[in-house]
C-alpha positions in Angstrom: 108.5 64.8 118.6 106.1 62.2 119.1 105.2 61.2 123.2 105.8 58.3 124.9 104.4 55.9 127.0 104.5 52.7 129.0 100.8 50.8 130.6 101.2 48.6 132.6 98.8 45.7 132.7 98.4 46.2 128.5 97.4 43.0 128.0 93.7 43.3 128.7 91.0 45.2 129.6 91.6 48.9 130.9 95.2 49.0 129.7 94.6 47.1 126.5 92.1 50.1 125.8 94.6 52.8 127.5 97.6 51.4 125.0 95.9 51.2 121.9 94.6 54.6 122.6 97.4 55.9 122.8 99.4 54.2 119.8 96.2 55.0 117.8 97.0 59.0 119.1 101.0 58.8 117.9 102.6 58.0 120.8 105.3 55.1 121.3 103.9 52.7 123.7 105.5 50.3 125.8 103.1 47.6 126.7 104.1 45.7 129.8 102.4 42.6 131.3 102.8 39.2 132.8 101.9 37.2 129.3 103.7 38.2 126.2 101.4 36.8 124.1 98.6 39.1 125.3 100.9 42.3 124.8 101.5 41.6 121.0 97.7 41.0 120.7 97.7 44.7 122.1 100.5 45.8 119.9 99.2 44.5 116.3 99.1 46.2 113.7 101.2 49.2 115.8 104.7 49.4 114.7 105.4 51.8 117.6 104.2 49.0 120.4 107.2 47.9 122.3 105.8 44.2 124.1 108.2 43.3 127.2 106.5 40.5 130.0 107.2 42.5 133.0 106.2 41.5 136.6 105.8 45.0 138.2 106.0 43.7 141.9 109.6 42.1 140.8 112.4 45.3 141.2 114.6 44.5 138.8 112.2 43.4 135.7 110.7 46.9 136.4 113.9 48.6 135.6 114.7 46.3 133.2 110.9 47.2 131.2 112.2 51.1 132.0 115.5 50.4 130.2 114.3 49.1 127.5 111.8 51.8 127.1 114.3 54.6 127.2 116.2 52.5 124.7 113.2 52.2 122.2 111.9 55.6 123.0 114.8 57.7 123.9 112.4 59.5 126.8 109.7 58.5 128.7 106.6 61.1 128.8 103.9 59.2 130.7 103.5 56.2 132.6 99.5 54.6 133.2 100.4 53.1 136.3 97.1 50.0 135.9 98.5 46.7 136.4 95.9 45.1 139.6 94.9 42.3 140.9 91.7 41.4 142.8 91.1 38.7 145.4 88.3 36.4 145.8 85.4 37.8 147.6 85.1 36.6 151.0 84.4 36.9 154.2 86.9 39.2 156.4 88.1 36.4 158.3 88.5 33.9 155.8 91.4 35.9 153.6 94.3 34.3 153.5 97.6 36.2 154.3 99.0 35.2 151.2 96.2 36.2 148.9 96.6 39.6 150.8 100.2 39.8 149.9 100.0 39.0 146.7 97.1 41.7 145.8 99.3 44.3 148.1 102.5 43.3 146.0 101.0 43.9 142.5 98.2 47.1 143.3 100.8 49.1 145.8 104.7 47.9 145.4 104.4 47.2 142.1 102.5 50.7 141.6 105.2 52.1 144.0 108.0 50.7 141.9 107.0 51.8 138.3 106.4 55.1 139.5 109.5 55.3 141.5 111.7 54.0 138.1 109.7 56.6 136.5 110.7 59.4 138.8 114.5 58.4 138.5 113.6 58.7 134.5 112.2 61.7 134.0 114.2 63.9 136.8 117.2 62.6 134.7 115.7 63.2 131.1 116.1 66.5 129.0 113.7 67.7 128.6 113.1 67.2 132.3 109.4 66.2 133.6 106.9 63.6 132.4 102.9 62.6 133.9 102.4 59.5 136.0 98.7 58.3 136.3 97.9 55.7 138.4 94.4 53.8 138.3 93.2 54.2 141.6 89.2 52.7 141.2 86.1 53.5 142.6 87.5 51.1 145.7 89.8 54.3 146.6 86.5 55.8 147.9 84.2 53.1 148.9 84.3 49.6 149.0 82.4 46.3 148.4 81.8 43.8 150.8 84.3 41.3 151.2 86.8 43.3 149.2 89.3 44.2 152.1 92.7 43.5 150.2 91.7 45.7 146.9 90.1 48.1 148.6 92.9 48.9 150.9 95.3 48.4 148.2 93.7 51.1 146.3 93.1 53.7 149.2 96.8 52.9 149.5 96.9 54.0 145.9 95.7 57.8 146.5 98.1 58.6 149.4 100.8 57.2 146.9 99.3 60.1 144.2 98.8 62.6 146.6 102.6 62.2 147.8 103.9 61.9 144.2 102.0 64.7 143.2 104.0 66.7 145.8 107.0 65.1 145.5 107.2 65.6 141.6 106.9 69.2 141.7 110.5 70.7 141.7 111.4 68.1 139.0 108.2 69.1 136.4 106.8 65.0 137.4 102.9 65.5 136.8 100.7 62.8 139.1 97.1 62.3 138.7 94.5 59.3 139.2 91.7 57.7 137.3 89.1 56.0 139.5 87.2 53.7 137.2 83.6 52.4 137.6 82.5 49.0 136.1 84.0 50.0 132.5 83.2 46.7 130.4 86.0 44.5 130.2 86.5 40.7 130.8 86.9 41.7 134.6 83.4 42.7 134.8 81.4 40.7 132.2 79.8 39.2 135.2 78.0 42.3 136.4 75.0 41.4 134.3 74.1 38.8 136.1 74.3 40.3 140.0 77.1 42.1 141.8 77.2 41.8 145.9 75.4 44.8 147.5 75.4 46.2 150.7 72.7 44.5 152.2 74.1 41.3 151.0 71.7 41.0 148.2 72.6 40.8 144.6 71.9 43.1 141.4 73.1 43.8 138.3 74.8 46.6 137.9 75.4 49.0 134.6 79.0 49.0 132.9 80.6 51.5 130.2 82.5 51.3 127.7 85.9 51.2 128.3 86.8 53.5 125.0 85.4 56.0 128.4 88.3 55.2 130.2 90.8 55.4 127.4 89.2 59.2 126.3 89.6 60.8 129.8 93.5 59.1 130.0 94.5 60.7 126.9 92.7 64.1 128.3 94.3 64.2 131.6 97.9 63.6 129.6 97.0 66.4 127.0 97.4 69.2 129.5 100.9 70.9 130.1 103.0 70.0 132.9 102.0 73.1 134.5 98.0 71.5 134.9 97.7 68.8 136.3 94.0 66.5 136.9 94.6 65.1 140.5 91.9 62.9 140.7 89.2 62.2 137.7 86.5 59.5 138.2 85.2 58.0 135.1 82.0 55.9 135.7 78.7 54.2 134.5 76.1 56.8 135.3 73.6 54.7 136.6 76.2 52.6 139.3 75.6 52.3 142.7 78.4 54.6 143.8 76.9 58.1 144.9 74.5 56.6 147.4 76.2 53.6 148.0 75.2 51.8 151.1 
């Protein structure tokens, strides 16, 4: 029987890659995101695409996007947890509380939620057990300046692995996390022409393709529920992350 899937975030970038990956591999994909409009560009030409809007820091359109999953799909095997937001870079003291909420809502709850709807799903399902990755970033390690509400978010991110990775065991609930690092999509066209350093200066940086971050996705689910890839960072080689600062 063929997998199943829902990304969240599908219509763009990392999860636009992720999903058609995936469809493109066999599985049925449920592609959720705030525009419907950029989930069917994600879904054409894939008849088992399954395009419902979702707002993953709203409760109830996240169990309404798992319903109709489950309905579509009859199980669910793996959920890419990748919907994000980031905030405008600025300084510390200049980030507005609500700015900070809203990245908190989308990165954390909303990760929190679609995993927890997840959990509910495949303890319940027969056969029991499923894979939940969640897309930490190269943030959950290191951040850049004037990036306090993503990075945070996104440390935030791991303890939420670590603890479903523990929590998932007696159920057969695989968790694991991508880091990414500047894989090219619209998010980071603008590294070629100079990212904020550490000493305040700016430089371009290098970017992959995101086809990158797609591959090592469909790796980490390939493995049996008894392996599991905890953490996996996927980046541009040449980055200013080992060394950074």
């Amino acid at each position: 029987m063929a997998k199943t899937a829902i990304v969240t975030g599908a219509g763009t970038g990392v999860g636009r890659a992720v999903a058609r990956a995936l469809l493109d591999a066999g599985y049925g994909v449920a592609l959720a995101g705030r525009r419907i409009e950029a989930l069917e560009e994600t879904a054409h030409g894939h008849g088992e695409a399954l395009a419902v809007a979702t707002d993953v820091a709203d409760e109830k359109a996240v169990a309404d996007l798992f319903t109709s999953a489950k309905a579509r799909f009859g199980q669910i095997d793996l959920l890419f947890n990748n919907a994000g937001l980031v905030a405008p870079a600025v300084p510390f003291d200049e980030i507005d509380a609500d700015i900070w909420r809203m990245v908190i809502d989308v990165n954390l709850t909303g990760a929190f939620l679609c995993a927890r709807e997840a959990f509910r799903h495949m303890k319940a399902q027969s056969p029991r057990g499923g894979r939940i990755i969640n897309n930490g970033s190269i943030s959950a390690h290191v951040p850049r300046p004037n990036s306090a509400p993503y990075t945070a978010s996104k440390h935030a991110v791991t303890g939420l692995t670590r603890s479903l990775s523990l929590d998932g065991r007696p159920f057969d609930i695989v968790c694991g996390q991508i880091d990414i690092g500047n894989a090219a999509t619209p998010m980071t066209a603008g590294m070629k022409d100079g990212v904020l350093q550490p000493d305040l200066s700016r430089k371009p940086e290098p970017t992959m393709d995101v086809a990158n971050v797609a591959g090592a996705v469909l790796y980490m689910d390939s493995l049996p529920l008894d392996a599991n890839v905890l953490f996996m960072t996927v980046m541009a080689n040449q980055m200013p992350f080992v060394g950074r600062g």
